[in-house]
C-alpha positions, 0 to 999 in steps of 0.5 A: 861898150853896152851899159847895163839893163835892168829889167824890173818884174814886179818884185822881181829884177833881171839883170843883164851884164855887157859880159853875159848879154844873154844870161839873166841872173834873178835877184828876188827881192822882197817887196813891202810896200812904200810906207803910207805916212798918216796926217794928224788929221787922218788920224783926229778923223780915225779917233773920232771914228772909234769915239762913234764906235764906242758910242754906237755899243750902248755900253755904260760905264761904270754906274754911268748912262751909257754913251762914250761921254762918261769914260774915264781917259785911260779906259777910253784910249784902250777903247780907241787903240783897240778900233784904230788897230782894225784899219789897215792904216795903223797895222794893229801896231797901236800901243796905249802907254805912259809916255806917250798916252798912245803911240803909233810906231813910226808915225805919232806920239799923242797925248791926250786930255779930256774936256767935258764942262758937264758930269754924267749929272748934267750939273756944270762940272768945276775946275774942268778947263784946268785939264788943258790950261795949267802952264807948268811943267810936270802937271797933268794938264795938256800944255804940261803933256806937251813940254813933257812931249818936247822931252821925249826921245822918240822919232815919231812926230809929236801932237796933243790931242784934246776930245771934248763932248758938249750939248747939242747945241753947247750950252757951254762952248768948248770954243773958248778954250781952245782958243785959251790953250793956243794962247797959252801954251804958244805967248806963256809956256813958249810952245811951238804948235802946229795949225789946229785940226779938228772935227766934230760928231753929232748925234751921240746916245747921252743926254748930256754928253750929246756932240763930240769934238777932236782937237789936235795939234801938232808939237814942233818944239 
């Protein structure tokens, strides 16, 4: 008995039967392709990207100098969903939310926080390392965003994502604090956080907000 063959066409499949050796029958199938999943570090690569993007239009905000740094959280995401759904990677699918800060479907839940030492004055900003270090649950901090990350009902992974600016070179390092928010988080809230990916811009248009950096990690549980 001769098994059945199956001839692939690119989106096309022919099949011949033992029965019907010689009738093809043509089954047309829809071909999408394969779903290409994005690392956490394809996409702090991409965030900064649009960060530099947002940076290089000279636009000021507010009463602000111009230049990415001055932005406030949500009006900046706005600005980086809207780069990030020009790449072909995120389909134009992003959506800036509430919960999550920016969610792309099938892929990542983020949260984010922002961490400047520096106000738009060049004078030392106070309390601005509270955005990430507060270690309660129901506060806006980032260990707060990621035991809200840890509640959400969503199959997408889950990461908290920290953008901070500094001088060139930092008369403040941001350094410290993340190694602060690993600890934190991980021996005092009892988050499971993924290996930290980040990356660093220099070269940006304020005097004060001169480098960036993005921070991310993932949330395991």
């Amino acid at each position: 008995m001769r098994a059945a063959v199956a001839y692939p066409v690119n989106a096309t499949l022919l099949l011949a039967t033992e029965h019907a050796p010689y009738n093809l029958f043509l089954l047309t199938l829809r071909a999408r392709p394969r779903d290409r999943h994005v690392e956490l570090q394809d996409v702090v690569t991409d965030v900064a990207a649009a960060l530099i993007a947002v940076d290089g239009c000279g636009a000021s905000f507010k009463g602000f100098r111009p230049g990415v740094g001055p932005y406030g959280e949500p009006q900046l995401l706005r600005a980086v969903a809207k780069h990030l759904n020009t790449l072909p990677s995120y389909r134009g699918d992003i959506r800036t939310k509430r919960a999550p800060d920016l969610l792309i479907p099938g892929q990542w839940a983020l949260e984010f926080k922002l961490a400047r030492p520096f106000g738009d004055n060049g004078k030392e900003a106070e309390d601005w390392s509270v955005n990430l270090l507060h270690p309660y649950a129901g506060n806006v901090s980032l260990i707060g965003d990621c035991l809200k990350l840890r509640q959400l009902n969503l199959p997408e992974r889950k990461a908290a994502v920290v953008i901070g600016y500094e001088h060139t070179p930092p008369r403040i390092s941001l350094a410290p604090l993340l190694d602060a928010f690993e600890l934190v988080a991980t021996k005092i809230a009892g988050i499971y956080l993924g290996t930290r990916v980040q990356v660093s811009r220099a070269g940006l248009c304020h005097p004060v907000h001169q480098q960036l950096l993005v921070a991310a990690w993932e949330v395991l549980g």
